[in-house]
C-alpha positions in Angstrom: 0.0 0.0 0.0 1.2 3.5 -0.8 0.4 6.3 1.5 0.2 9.6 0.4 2.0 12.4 2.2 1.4 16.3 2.2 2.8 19.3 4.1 2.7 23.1 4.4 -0.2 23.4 2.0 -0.4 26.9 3.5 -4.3 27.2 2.4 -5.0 31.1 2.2 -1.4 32.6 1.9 -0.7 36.1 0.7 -4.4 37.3 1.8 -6.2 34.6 0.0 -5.2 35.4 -3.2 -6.5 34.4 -6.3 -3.5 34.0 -7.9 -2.3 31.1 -5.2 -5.3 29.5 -4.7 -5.9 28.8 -8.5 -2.2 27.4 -8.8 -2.8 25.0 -6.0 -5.8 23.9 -7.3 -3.8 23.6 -10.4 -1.2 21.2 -8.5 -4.3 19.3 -7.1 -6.4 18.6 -10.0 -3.3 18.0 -12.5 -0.6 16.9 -10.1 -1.3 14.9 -6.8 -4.7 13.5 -7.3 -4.1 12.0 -11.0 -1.2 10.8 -9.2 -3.0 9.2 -6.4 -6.1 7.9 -8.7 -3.2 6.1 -11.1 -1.5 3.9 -8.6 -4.3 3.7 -6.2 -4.0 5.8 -3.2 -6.5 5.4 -1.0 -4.7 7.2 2.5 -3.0 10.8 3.2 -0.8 12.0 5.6 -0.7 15.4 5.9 1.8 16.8 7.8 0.5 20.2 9.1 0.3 24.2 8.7 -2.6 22.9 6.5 -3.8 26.7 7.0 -1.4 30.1 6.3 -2.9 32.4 8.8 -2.5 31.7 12.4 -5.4 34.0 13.7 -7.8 33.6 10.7 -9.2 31.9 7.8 -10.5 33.7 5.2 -14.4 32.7 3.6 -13.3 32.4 0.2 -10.0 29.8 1.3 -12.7 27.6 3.1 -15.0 27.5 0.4 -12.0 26.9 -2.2 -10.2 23.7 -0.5 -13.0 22.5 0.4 -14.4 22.7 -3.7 -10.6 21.4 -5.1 -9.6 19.1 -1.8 -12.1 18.1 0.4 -15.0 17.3 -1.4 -12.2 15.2 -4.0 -11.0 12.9 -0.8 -14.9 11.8 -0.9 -15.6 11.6 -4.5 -12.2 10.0 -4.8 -12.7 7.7 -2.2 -9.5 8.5 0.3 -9.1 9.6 3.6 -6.8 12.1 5.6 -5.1 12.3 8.6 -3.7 15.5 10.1 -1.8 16.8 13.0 -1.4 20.5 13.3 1.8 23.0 12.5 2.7 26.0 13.7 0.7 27.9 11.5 -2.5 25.7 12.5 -2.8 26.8 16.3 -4.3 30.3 17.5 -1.3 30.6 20.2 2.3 29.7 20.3 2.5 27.5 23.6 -0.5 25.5 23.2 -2.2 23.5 20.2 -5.7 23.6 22.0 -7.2 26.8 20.2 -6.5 25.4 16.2 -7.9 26.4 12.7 -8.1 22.5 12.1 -10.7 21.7 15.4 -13.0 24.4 14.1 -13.0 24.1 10.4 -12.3 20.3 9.6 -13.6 18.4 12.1 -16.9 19.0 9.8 -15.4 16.8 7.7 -14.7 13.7 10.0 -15.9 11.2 7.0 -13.1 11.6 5.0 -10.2 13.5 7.6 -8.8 12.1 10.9 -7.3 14.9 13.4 -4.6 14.0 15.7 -4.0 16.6 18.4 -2.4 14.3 20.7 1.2 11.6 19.4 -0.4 8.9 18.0 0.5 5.3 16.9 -2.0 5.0 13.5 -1.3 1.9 11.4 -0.8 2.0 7.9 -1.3 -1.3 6.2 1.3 -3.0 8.0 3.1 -0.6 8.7 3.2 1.6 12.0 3.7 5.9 12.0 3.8 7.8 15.2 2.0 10.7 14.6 3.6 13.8 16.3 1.2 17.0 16.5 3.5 20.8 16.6 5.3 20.8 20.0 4.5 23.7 22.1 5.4 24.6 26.2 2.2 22.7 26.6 2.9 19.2 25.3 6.4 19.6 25.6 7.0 16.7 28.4 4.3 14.2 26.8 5.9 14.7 23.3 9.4 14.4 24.5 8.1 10.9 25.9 6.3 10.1 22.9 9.6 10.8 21.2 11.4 8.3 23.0 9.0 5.4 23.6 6.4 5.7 20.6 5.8 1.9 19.5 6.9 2.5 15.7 9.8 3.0 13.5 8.8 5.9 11.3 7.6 9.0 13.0 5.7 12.1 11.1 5.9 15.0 13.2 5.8 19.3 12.1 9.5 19.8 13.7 11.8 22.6 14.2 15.2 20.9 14.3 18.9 22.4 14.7 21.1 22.5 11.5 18.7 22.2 8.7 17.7 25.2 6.7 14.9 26.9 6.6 14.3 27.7 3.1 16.8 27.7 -0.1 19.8 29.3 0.4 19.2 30.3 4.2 21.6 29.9 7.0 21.1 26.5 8.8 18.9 26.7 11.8 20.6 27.5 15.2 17.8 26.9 17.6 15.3 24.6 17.6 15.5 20.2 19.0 18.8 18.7 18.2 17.8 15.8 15.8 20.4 13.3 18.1 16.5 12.7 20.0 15.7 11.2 17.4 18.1 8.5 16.6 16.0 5.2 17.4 13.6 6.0 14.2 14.5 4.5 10.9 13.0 7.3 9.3 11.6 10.7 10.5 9.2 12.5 7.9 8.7 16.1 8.7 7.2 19.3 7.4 7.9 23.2 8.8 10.5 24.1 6.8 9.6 25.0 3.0 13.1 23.4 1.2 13.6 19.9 0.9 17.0 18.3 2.6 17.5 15.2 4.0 20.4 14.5 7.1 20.6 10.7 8.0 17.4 9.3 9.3 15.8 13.2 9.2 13.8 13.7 6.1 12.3 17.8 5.5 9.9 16.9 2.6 9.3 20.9 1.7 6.6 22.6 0.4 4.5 20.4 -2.6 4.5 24.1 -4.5 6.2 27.6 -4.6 4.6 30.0 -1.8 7.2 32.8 -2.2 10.0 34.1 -4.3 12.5 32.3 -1.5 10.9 29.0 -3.5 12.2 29.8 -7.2 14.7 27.2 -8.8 14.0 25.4 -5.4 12.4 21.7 -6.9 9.0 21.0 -5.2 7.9 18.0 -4.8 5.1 15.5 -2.6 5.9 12.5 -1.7 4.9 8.4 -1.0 5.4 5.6 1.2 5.2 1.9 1.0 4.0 -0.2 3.7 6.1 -2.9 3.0 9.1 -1.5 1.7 9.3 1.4 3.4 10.5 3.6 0.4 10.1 7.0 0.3 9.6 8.4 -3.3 9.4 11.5 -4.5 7.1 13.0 -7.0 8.2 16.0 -8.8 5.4 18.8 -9.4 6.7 20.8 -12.6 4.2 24.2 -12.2 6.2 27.2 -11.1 4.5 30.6 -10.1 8.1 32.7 -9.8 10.2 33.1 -12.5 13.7 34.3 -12.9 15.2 35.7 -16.3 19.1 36.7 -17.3 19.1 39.0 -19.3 22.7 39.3 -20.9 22.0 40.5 -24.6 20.3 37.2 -25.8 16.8 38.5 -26.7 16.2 35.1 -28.4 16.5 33.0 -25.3 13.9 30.6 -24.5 11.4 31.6 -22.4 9.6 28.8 -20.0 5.6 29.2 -19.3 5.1 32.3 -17.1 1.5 32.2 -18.3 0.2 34.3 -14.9 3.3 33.7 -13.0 5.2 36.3 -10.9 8.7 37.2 -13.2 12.1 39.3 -12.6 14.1 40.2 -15.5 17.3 40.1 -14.4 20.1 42.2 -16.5 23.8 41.4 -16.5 24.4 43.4 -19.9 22.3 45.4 -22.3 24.7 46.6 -25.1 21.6 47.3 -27.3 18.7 49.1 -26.2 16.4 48.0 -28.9 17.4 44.2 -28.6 16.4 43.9 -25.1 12.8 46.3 -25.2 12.3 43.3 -27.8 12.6 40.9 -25.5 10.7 43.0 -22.9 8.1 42.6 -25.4 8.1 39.1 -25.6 7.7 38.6 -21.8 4.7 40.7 -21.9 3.1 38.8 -24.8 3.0 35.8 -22.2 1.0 37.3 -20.3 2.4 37.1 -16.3 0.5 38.3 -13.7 3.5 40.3 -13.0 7.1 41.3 -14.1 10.1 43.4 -12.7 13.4 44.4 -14.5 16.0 44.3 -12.2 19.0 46.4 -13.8 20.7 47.6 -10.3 20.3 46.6 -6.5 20.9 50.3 -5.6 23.6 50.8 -2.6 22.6 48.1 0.0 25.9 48.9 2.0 26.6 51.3 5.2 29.4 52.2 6.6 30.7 49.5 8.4 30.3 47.2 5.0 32.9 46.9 2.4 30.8 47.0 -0.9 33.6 44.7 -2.5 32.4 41.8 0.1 28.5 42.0 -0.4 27.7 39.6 -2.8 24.1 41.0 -5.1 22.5 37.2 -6.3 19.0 37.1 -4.8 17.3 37.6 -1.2 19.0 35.3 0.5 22.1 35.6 -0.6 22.3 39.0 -0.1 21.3 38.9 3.5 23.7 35.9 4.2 26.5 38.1 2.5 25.7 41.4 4.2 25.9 39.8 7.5 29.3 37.9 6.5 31.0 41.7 5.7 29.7 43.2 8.8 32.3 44.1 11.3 30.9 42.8 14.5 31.5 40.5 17.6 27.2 39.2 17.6 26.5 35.6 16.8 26.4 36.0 12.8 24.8 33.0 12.6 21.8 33.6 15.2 21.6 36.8 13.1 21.2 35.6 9.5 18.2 33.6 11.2 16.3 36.2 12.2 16.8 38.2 9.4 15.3 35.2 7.5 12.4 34.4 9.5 11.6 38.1 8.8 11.9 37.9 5.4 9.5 34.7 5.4 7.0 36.2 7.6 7.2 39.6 5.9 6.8 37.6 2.2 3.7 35.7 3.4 2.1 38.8 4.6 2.9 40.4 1.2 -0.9 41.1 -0.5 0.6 39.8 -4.1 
């Protein structure tokens, strides 16, 4: 038997938007459920932050997921079982107040909550089911941790020395993943890149959420009760685009059909050439483009320009905090900076 696993859906990020919700029903109806319909998937596993907002869900997200997901795990035939992330629970040291209790639980014919660690069987095969830790639960899910009757655990984790998202400094704070050495196989969702460090596997977002995601693969992912494998499934739509420029007007250009895109220019020797090719991004329609021709003068006084590196985001932020001259903890620093930057893109209307 196969099981199905999802994570970080993020249902309702960047105010609900259109834009989003259309491209992950996109992902849905042409991606994961063709996928589970061909080779018979009957179960999900879904690994929280099922929601975006902490504090809110908006009308028109309910009624969406519930038209393109829900109501598909009944006509479909499957079933769902869920344990709440971060971005699931009203407060930050307890799970009891959660977006999943007071919207899903409407739906207990096809989805399963889990707000307490859980053994659940799977074929024949056992998953401890670990719900967001939080001051609350700590103790019992520390326990659970340690004497849970099953050798795969699926859990919404904040662990030491993974990253975050592409490009970002590995996390500083956070459970050291030495806890949980007696698992064959940890499957866990939180952060939005996919990486994998012995037994510790960060399965990512299934689609891009924010420009951090571009060039970053996305994929969802299986398991086999027998076998135990873990496969991947690659989903190929992108919503963010980025396109060097370097006098090549001809240069292919992928679908940005409604996407988000940034021209990027290295070299524009001829004017005309490259408003051609300006022209030829519009023709395809995006939902929105910038030309990026200079990063402007990032650098104060106590940063040598000559040691900023100017790629993207993340690298600038990892590079500006490299030329600083300063005794902090760098690394505690570039982490903040990024969770900044993550929060401030997900509040971000577009």
């Amino acid at each position: 038997m196969e099981i199905a696993l999802l994570n970080d859906t993020h249902f309702g990020v960047k105010n609900s938007s259109d834009i989003f919700l259309n491209y992950q029903e996109r992902f849905f109806n042409e991606i994961f459920f063709p996928y589970c319909l061909e080779h018979k998937i009957k179960r999900i596993i879904h690994l929280g932050d099922f929601y975006e907002h902490r504090k809110y869900v908006g009308i028109k997200t309910l009624n969406k997921t519930r038209e393109f997901f829900i109501e598909k795990l009944r006509e479909y035939g499957m079933t769902m079982d869920i344990i709440p992330g971060n971005h699931d629970v009203f407060y930050k040291n307890t799970n009891k107040l959660n977006a999943l209790e007071e919207s899903l639980k409407h739906f207990s014919d096809v989805i399963n909550l889990y707000m307490e660690p859980t053994v659940v069987r799977y074929g024949s095969l056992d998953i401890a089911l670990l719900p967001w830790m939080t001051t609350d639960n700590y103790t019992e899910s520390i326990d659970f941790i340690a004497n849970a009757k099953a050798s795969i655990l699926a859990a919404h984790l904040e662990l030491q020395g993974f990253e975050m998202m592409k490009g970002a400094p590995a996390m500083s704070h956070g459970l050291s993943a030495d806890l949980f050495s007696r698992y064959e196989m940890v499957l866990t969702g939180h952060y939005h890149t996919k990486s994998t460090r012995g037994n510790i596997h960060y399965l990512g977002t299934q689609y891009e959420l924010t420009w951090a995601d571009c060039n970053d693969p996305k994929y969802f992912h299986t398991i086999n009760d027998k076998t135990r494998e873990l496969t991947q499934i690659r989903n190929p739509l992108s919503l963010y685009h980025k396109l060097v420029y370097a006098d090549n007007p001809r240069q292919h250009l992928p679908e940005i059909k409604g996407a988000f895109v940034k021209i990027i220019v290295t070299s524009k020797k001829d004017p005309s050439k490259f408003d051609s090719f300006v022209d030829r991004v519009q023709k395809q329609d995006p939902f929105d483009f910038k030309i990026i021709e200079s990063y402007g003068d990032f650098a104060g006084e106590a940063i040598d320009d000559d040691d900023v590196s100017l790629v993207d985001t993340s690298t600038l932020l990892n590079s500006y905090v490299d030329a600083i001259d300063t005794d902090l903890d760098k690394d505690r620093i570039k982490t903040i900076l990024h969770e900044l930057y993550t929060e401030a893109q997900s509040l971000d209307s577009m």
